[in-house]
N, C-alpha and C positions, 0 to 999 in steps of 0.2 A: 504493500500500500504506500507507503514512503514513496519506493519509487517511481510509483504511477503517479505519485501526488507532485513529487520533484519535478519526473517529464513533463507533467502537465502544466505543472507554471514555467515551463521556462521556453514552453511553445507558446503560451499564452502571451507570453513577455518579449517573445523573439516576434512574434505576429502583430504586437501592439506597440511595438516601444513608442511610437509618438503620443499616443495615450499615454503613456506612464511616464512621460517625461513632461508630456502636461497637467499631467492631475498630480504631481510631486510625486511621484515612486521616490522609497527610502533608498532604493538600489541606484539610482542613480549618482553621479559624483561630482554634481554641484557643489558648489563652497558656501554657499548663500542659497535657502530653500525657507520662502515663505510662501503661507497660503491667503487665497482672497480671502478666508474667516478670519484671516490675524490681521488683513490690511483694514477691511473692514471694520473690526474693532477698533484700532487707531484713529480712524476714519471719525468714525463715533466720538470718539476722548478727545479728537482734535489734536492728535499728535500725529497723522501723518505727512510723512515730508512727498510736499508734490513739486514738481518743475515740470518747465514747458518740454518737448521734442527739440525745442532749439538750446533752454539750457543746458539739457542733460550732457550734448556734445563734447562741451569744455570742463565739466565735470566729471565723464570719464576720462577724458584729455589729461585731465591735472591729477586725479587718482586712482586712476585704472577701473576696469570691469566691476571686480571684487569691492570692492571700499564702497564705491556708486552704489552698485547691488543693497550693500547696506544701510547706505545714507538714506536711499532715494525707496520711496512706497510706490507712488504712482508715476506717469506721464503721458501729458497730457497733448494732443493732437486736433488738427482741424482742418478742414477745405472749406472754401465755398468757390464753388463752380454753376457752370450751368449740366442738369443731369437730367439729360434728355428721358430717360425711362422714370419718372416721376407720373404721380397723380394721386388721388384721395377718393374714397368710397364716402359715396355721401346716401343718406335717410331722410327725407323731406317728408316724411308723416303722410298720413292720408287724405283723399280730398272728401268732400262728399256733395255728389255721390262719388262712391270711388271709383278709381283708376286705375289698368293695369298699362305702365307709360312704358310702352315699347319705343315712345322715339322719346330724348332730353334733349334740350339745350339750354345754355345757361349763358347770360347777353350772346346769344347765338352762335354758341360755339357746341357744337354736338357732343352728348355725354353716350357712354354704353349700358342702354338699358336694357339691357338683355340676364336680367338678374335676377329680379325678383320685382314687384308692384311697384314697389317707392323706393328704389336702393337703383343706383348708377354709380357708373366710375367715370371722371373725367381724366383722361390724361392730357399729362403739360402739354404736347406739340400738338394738340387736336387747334387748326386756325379756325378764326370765323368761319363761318357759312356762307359762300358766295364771291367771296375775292381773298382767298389765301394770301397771296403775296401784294397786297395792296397795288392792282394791276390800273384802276383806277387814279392815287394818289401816289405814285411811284418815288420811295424817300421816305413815305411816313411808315411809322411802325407797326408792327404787323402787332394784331391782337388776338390770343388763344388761351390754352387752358392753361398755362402758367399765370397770365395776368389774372383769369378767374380767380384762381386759390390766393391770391396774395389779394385781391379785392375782400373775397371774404374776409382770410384771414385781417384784415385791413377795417373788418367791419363796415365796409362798404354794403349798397341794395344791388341786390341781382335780379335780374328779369329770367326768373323760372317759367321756363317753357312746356306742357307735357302732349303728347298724343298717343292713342291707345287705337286699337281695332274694335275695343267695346268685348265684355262678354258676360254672360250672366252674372256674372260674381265682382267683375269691376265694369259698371256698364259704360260708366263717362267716356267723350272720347277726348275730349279736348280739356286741359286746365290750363291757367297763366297766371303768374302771380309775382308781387315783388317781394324778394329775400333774404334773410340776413341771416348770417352764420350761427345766431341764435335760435331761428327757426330753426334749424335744423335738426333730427331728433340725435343722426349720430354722423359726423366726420371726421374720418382717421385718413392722414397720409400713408400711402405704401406707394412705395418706392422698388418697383423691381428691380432696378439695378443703379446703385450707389457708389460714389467712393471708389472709381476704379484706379485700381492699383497698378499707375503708373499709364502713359495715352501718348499718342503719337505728337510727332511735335510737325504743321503743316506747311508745306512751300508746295509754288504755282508752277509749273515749267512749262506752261501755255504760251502762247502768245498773245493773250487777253483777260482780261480782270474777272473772278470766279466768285462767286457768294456760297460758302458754306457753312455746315455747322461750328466749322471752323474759325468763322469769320469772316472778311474781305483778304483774301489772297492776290495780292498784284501779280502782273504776268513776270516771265521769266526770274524767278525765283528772287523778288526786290523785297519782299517780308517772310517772317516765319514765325507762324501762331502755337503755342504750345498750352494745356491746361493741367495741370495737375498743382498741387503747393511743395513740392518739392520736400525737405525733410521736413515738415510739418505735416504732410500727408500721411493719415491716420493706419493704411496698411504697408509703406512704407517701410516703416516703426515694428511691426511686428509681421516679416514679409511671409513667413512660412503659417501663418495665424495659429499660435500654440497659445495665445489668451482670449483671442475674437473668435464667435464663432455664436450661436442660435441663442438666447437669451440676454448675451451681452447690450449694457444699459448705455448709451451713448448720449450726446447734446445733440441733435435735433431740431434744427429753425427754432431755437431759443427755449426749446423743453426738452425735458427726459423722454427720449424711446428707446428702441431696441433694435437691433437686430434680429430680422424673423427668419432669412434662410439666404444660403450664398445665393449673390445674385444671379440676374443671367449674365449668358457669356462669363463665368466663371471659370476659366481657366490658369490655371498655374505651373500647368506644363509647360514653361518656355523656358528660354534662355535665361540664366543668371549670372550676377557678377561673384567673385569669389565672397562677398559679404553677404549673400543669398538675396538680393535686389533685385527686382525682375528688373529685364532691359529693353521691356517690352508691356503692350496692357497683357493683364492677368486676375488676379481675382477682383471678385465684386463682392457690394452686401445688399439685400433687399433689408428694407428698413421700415420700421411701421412705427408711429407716432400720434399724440392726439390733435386734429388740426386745431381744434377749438383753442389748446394754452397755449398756441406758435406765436409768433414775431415778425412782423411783416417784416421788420433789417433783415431777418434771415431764411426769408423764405418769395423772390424777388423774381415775379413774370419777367420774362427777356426777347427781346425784339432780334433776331437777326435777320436784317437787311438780304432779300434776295432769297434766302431761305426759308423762314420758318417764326417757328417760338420754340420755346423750351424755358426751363426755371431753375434760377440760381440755388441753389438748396447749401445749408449752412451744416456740416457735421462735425463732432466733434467726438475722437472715441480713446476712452482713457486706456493705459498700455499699466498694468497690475507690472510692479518689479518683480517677479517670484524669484528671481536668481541672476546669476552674472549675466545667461547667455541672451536674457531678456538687455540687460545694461547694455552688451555690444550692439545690439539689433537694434535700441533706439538712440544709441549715439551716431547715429549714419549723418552724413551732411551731405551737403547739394553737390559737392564734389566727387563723394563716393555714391549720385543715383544717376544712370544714366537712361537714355530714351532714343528711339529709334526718328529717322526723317524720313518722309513719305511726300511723293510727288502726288497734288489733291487735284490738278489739272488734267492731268492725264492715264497716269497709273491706277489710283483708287477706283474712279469711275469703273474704269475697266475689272475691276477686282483684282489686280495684282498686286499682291503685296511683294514690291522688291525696296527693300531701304536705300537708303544714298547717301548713309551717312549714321552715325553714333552719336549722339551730344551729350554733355554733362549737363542739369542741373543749374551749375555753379556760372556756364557758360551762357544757359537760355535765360536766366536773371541777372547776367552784366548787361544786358540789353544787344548782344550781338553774340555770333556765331560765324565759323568757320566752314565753307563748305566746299567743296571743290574749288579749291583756291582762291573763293570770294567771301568779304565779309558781308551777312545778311542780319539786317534788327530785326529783334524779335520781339514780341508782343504774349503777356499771356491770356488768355481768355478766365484762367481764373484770379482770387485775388490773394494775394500775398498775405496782404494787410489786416483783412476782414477773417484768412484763416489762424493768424497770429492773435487776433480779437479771441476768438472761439477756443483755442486752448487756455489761454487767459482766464476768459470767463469760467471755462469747466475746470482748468484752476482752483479758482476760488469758490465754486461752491463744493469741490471736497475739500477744502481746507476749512470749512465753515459747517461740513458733516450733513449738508443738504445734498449731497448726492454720494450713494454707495455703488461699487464695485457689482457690475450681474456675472455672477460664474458662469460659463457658457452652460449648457444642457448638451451640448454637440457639437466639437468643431465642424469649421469649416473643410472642404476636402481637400488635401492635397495632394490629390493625382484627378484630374478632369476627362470626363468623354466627351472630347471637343471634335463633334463631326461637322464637316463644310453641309451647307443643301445641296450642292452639285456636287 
């Protein structure tokens, strides 16, 4: 029996090690081994030591891995970008007589009613109804389901729209009404794919000026748009996700949510640097939050000229110290994350993905870049400033014990079945 019982943990332990290096196994040979219950409690007493993604750098700098491990409980992290796979399920309560609203719109942007009675989802890049790209007023901003949620959230009046085919049990066919985020019985954002860890950085090799999600691309490669926050970005920081992962409590467009499951396009099978950074996009997180406590600062409809809408979304996801090897993984800087450059003129369209090049980080935010013998300014589509706000912020409310540590229930995967449609 010993011995069946020996075999059997040490198949169990050779099949799971990254389990058991994340849930603190005692076998393991860390120098530094704390748990979310013990940061937690600190957390609570108001003794935990937190610092930003950006401090921590020069704090392992000055006293290595080990000693950090020690000093430091938490770190803290943040983006705010625009994150095109965003939207919110919203509950508009009944009418009467009732309705079963197979079509929504909300100031005439179409929602997916295909759910249930009084339950839709808008997503961010759903444009108005009838001139998408402002074909009419060419230069003004385009209006969609991003500006919707940040009105509400804004506590602005919406113009609820509904139509129905009518049937015994909801007969109405038609309602209309003006809205406000307090009408509303329930609105949660979910977010199917957040926080992607690490995005291409974009150049035009056209011969003419290109409007994408990207941005405005000038022809033969005169700018270069990149999005991510660089070592402030929250998977960055913990690139193999051994603390992130299903439960995990994060900041949120200025409130507490979660983490509800890897995003899509989750992928983690790529290329890495010897610091384990992908060098390329790789994992995601879908994210669910309550819209009703948001913050319109961080939660911010976006106009892109030529293309579309889509919506800034503000995250913020704390990285638990449990040991050194957490220390190394969040002392990375802008020098050690790099990102791939992709021609958005001509190559992407097409579906090729062939790069043109490697960048640093450290390089895309001196405001210029190297590229084939030429220097190109670069521009980032997210924000630096406003992702430095958001660690900040989730800063200080664990240091004030208003916000605690969620142990994952499941990490994230790290091995992907990442198949093409074609």
């Amino acid at each position: 029996m010993a011995g069946d019982f020996y075999l059997s943990y040490t198949l169990i332990w050779c099949t799971s090690t990254m389990r058991c290096v994340r849930n603190g196994d005692p076998m393991r040979t860390h120098k530094v081994n704390k748990t979310y219950r013990e940061i937690n409690e600190k957390i609570k007493q108001g003794r935990a030591v937190v610092v930003t993604a950006e401090e921590i750098i020069d704090i392992v700098k000055k006293k290595g891995d080990i000693a950090a491990a020690r000093e430091v409980d938490v770190v803290t992290t943040g983006t705010f970008s625009p994150m095109c796979s965003s939207g919110a399920f919203l509950n508009f309560g009944h009418t009467s007589p009732k309705i079963r609203a197979s079509k929504v719109w909300l100031n005439d942007v179409p929602a997916y009613g295909g759910i249930a009675a009084v339950d839709c989802y808008i997503g961010a890049t759903e444009v108005v109804e009838g001139d998408p790209l402002n074909s009419i007023h060419p230069g003004d901003f385009n209006y969609g389901g991003g500006h919707v949620l940040e009105d509400l959230v804004s506590g602005k009046a919406i113009r609820l729209r509904l139509e129905s085919y009518g049937t015994d049990c909801y007969p109405a066919k038609k309602h209309e009404k003006n809205i406000t985020i307090h009408d509303l019985r329930d609105a949660f954002l979910f977010n199917p794919r957040s926080a992607y860890q690490n995005y291409n950085c974009a150049v035009n090799m056209s011969d003419r000026t290109i409007y994408t999600y990207m941005g405005l691309l000038r022809p033969d490669m005169a700018n270069a748009n990149y999005s991510t926050s660089g070592q402030l970005s929250p998977l960055f920081n913990d690139p193999y996700f051994k603390t992130i992962g299903i439960g995990t409590r994060i900041f949120l467009c200025g409130t507490q949510g979660f983490v509800a499951w890897p995003g899509t396009q989750h992928n983690p099978d790529v290329p890495r640097g010897e610091n384990g950074v992908p060098m390329e996009g790789a994992g995601t997180l879908a994210t669910i939050g309550n819209l009703k406590d948001m913050d319109p600062e961080w939660l911010v409809g976006a106009s892109m000229i030529g293309y579309g809408v889509s919506l800034y979304v503000g995250i913020g996801v704390p990285i638990p110290m449990l040991n050194e090897e957490m220390a190394r993984y969040t002392a990375v800087g802008d020098d050690g994350i790099y990102t791939q450059v992709y021609d958005y003129g001509v190559d992407y369209p097409r579906g090729i993905s062939k790069t043109l090049g490697q960048v640093s980080y450290k390089e895309l935010r001196s405001g210029k870049i190297k590229l084939g013998g030429r220097v190109i300014p670069t521009a980032p589509m997210s924000s630096y400033y406003k992702a430095r706000e958001i660690a900040n912020i989730l800063k200080v409310w664990i240091e004030k014990g208003e916000f605690l540590l969620g142990e994952p229930q499941q990490f994230l995967p790290t091995v992907s079945d990442n198949r093409p449609l074609f």
